[in-house]
C-alpha positions as CSV (number, residue, x, y, z in Angstrom):
1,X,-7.7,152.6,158.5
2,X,-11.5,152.4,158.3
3,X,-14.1,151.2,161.2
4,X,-13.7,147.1,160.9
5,X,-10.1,148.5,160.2
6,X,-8.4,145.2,161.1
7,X,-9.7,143.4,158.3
8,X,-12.7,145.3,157.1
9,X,-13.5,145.4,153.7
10,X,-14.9,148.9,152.0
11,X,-17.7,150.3,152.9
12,X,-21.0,149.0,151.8
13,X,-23.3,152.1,150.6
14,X,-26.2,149.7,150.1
15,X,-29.4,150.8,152.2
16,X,-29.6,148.7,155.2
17,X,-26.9,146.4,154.1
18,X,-26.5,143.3,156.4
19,X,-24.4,140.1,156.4
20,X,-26.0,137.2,153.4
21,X,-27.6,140.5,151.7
22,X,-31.0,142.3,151.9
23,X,-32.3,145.0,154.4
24,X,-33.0,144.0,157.6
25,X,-36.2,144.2,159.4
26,X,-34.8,144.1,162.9
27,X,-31.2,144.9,164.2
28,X,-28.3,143.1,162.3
29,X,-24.5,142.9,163.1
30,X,-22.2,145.4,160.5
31,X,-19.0,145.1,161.5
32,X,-16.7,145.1,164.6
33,X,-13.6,145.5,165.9
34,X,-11.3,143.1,167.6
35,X,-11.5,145.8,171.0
36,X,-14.9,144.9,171.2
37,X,-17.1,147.6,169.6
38,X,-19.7,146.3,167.6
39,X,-22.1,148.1,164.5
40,X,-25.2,147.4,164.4
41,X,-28.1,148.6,161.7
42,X,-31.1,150.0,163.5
43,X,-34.1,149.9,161.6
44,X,-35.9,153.6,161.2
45,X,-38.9,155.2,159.8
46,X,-37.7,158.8,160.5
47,X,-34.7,160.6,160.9
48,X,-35.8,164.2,162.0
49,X,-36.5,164.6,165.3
50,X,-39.2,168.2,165.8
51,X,-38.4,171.0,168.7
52,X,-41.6,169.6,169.8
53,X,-40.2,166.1,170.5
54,X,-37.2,167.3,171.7
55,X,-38.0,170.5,173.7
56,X,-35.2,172.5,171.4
57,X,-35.6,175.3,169.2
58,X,-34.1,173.4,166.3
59,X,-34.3,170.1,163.9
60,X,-32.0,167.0,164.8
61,X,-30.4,164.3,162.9
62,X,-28.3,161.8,164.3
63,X,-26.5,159.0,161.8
64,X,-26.1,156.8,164.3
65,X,-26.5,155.5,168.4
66,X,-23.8,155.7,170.6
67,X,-20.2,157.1,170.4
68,X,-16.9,155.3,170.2
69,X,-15.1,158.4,172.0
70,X,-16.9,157.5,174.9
71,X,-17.4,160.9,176.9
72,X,-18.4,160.5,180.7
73,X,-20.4,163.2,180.5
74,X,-22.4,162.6,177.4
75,X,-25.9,163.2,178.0
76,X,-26.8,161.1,175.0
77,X,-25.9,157.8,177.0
78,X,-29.6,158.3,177.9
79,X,-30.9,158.0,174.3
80,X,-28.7,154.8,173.5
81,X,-29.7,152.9,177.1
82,X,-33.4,153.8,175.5
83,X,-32.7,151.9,172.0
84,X,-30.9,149.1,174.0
85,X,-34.0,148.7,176.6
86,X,-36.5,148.9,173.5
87,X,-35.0,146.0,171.8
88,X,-35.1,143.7,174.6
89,X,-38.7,144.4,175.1
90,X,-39.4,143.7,171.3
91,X,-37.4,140.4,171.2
92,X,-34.3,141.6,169.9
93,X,-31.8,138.8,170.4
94,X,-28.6,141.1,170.1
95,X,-29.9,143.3,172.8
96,X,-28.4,142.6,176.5
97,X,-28.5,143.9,179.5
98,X,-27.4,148.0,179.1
99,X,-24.4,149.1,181.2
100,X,-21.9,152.3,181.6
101,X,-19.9,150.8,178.7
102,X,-22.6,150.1,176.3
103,X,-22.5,153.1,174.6
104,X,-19.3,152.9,173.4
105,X,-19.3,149.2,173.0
106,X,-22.5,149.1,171.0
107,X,-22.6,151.7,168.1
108,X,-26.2,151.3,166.3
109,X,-26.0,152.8,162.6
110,X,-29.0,154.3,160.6
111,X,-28.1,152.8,157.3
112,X,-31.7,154.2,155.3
113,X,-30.9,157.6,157.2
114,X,-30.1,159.1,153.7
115,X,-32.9,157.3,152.1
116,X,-35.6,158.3,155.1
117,X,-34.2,161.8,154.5
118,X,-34.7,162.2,151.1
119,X,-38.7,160.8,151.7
120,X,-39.6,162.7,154.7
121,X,-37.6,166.4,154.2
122,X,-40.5,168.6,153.7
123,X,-38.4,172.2,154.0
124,X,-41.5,173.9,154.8
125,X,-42.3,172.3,157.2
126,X,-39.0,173.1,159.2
127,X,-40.5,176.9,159.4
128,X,-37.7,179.0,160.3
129,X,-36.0,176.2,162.6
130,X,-32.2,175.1,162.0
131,X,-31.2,171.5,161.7
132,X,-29.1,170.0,164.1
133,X,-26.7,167.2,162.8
134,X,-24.8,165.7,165.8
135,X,-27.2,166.7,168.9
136,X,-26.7,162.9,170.5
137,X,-23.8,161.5,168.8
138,X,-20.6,162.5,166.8
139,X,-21.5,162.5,163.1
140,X,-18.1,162.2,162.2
141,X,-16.8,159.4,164.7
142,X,-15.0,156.5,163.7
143,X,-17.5,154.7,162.3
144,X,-18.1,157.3,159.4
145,X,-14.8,156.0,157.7
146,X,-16.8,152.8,157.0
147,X,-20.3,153.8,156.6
148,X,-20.5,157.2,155.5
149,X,-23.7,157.7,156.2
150,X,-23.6,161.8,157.3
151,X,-21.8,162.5,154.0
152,X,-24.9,160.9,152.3
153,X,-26.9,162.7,154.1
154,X,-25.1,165.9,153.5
155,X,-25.0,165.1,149.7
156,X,-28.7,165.1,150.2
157,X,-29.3,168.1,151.8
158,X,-27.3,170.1,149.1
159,X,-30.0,169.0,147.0
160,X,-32.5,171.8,148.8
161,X,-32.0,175.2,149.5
162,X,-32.0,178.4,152.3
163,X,-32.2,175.3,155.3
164,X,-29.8,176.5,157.9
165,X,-27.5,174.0,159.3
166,X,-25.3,172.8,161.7
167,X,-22.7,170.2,162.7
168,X,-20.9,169.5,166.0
169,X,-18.1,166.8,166.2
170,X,-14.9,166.4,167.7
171,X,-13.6,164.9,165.5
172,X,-10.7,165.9,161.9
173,X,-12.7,163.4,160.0
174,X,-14.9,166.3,159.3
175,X,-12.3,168.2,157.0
176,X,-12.7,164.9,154.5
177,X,-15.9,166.6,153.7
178,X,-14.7,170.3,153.3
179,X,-15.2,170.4,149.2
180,X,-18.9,169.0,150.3
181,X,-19.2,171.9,152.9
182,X,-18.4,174.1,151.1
183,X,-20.8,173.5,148.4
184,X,-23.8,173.2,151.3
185,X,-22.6,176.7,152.3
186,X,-23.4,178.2,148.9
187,X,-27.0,176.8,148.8
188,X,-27.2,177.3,153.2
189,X,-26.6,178.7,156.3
190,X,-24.0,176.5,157.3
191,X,-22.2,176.6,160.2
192,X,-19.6,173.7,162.1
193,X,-19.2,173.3,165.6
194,X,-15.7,171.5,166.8
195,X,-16.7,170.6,170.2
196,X,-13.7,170.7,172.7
197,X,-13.9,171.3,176.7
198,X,-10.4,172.1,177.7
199,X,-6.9,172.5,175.9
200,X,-5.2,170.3,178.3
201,X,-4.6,167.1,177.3
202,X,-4.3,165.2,180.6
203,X,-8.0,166.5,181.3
204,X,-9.5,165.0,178.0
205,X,-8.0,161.9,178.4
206,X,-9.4,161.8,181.6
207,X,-13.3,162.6,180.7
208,X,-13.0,161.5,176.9
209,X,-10.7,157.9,176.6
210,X,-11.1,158.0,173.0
211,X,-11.9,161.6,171.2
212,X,-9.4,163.7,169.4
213,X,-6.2,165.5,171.6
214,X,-7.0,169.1,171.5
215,X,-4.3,169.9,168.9
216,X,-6.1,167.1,166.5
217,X,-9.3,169.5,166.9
218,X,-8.0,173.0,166.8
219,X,-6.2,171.9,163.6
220,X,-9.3,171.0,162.1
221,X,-10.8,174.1,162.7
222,X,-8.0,175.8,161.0
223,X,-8.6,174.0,158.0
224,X,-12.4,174.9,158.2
225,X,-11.6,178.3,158.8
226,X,-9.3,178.4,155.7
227,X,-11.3,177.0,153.6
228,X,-14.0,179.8,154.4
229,X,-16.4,178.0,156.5
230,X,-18.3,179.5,159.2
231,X,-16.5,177.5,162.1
232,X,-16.3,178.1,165.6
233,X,-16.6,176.1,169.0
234,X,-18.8,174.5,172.0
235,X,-17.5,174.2,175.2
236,X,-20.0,172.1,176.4
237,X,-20.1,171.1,178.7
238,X,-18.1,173.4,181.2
239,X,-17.1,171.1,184.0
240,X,-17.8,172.9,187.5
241,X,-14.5,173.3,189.4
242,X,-12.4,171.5,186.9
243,X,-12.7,173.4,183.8
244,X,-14.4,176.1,184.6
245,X,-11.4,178.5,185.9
246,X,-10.6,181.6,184.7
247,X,-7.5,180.9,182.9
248,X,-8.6,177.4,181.8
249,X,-11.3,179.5,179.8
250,X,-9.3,182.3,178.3
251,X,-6.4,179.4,176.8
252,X,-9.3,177.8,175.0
253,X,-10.7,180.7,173.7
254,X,-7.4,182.2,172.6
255,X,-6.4,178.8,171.2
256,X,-9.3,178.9,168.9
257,X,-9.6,182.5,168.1
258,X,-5.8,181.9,166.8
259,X,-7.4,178.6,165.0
260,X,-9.8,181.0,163.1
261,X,-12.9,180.3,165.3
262,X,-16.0,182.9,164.0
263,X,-17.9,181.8,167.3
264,X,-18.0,180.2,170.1
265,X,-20.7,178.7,172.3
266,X,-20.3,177.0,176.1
267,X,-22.8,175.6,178.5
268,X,-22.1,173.6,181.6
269,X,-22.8,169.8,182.6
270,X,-25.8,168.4,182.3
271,X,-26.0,165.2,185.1
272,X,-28.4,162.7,183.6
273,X,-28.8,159.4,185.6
274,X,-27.2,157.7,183.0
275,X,-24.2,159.8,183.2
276,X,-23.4,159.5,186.9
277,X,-21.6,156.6,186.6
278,X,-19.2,156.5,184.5
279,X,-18.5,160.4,185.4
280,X,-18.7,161.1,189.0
281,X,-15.9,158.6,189.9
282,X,-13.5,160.1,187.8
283,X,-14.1,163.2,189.9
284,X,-13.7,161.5,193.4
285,X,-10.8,160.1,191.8
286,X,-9.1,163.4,190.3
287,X,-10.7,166.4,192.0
288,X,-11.7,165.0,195.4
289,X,-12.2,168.2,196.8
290,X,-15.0,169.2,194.4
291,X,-16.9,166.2,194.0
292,X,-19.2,166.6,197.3
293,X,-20.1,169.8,195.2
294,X,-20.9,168.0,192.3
295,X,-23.2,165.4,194.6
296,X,-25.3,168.3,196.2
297,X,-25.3,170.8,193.0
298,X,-27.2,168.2,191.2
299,X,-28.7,166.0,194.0
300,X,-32.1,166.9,192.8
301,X,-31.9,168.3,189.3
302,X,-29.9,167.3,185.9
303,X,-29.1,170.8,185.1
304,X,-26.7,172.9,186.7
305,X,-28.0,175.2,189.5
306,X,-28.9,178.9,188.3
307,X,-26.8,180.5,190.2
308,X,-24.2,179.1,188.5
């Protein structure tokens, strides 16, 4: 069942597509479903973000604004509260008040993203930087049944060459786009990320409401992995004193390695303002006896202390 499942029609591929036809100049209403969540097109004039804008080593391209899964401790809950607080200051009338929930409530889609690709992507001027695709939102969430928009922008970049590339989701929509994968891996340094924290189910319902059970994942990145993909995964983040034990570690590991993983990659929880909220209770809730460590780890910083 696509994204406006309960009654949606088939995706619209048209650029910028909005209810009574035509591209829209400022944010317009896509689609919805009856739970509440709500598509919205967000105008754009570029779809690349630099290493110098972002303070990475790499290129990254996000298809959309928000996430559906609706992790606690996604850092990019800063980056969405930023769209929502720009459109209220430039008039937009769909633009509220931001809270915990938004980001899952409120999923903005780049509909020109594939267009604004194909204009802008100068592959010299990437140097020998990778490009990201799903740095601040899952490319591959449930809104990519409907809209499609990171298979476009796949199809695109098979059109170039020698890029290296990577994608990071949680999610099995990305086997859909295996046949296209594997075509970008002939042309590119491709490599896919399934992102998963923890193979215990009771602890990813707990931190991610919506995303994937682990089984959904791993099996995913089976199929990757025999199709001939470079596949792999990111623990990230590793959840101090929840997830972080020894055994917790080697069960996810083992669990992929026997999924075929090539790689893997971990780093531990970032605390952005934004994520406190929705994330900190769930630890006073669950893991009382670690959350005053949480509090003081991170009293004055975002990132994890360095002893750790």
């Amino acid at each position: 069942m696509g994204v406006g499942g309960e009654g949606g029609g088939e995706a619209r591929r048209c650029v910028g597509w909005r209810e009574g036809g035509g591209l829209g100049v400022g944010w317009a209403r896509l689609d919805g479903r009856r739970r509440g969540t709500r598509f919205v097109h967000l105008p754009i004039r570029s779809i690349l973000n630099s290493p110098q804008q972002t303070g990475m080593g790499f290129w990254s391209l996000n298809p959309y604004v928000g996430c559906e899964f609706g992790c606690t401790y996604c850092y990019a809950r800063f980056a969405h509260r930023y769209v929502v607080e720009r459109g209220r200051q430039s008039g937009e009338p769909g633009a509220g008040a931001w809270d915990d929930e938004a980001f899952e409530r409120q999923v903005f889609v780049k509909s020109e993203a594939p267009d604004v690709l194909a204009l802008t992507l100068k592959p010299s001027r990437l140097g020998e930087a990778a490009i990201a695709i799903g740095t601040a939102t899952d490319p591959y969430q449930p809104a990519e049944r409907k809209f499609r928009l990171t298979h476009l922008v796949l199809e695109r970049l098979q059109a170039e060459r020698g890029l290296r590339i990577s994608l990071v989701t949680k999610s099995p929509l990305v086997t859909r786009d295996v046949d296209l994968l594997h075509a970008l891996a002939a042309r590119h340094e491709l490599a896919v990320h399934i992102s998963l924290i923890s193979t215990d189910q009771r602890l990813i319902r707990l931190f991610e409401p919506r995303s994937p059970a682990p089984g959904v994942r791993l099996r995913a990145l089976q199929r990757l992995a025999d199709a001939g993909l470079k596949a792999g995964i990111i623990c990230a983040p590793i959840l101090p004193g929840v997830t972080d034990g020894i055994t917790s570690l080697r069960d996810l590991l083992t669990a992929a390695r026997d999924a075929g993983a090539r790689f893997s990659h971990a780093g531990p929880l970032r605390l952005y303002p934004a994520v406190r909220e929705p994330f900190l209770p769930i630890v006073e809730r669950h893991f009382p006896s670690v959350a005053e460590r949480h509090r003081a780890a991170y009293a004055r910083a975002t990132d994890a202390p360095a002893r750790y």
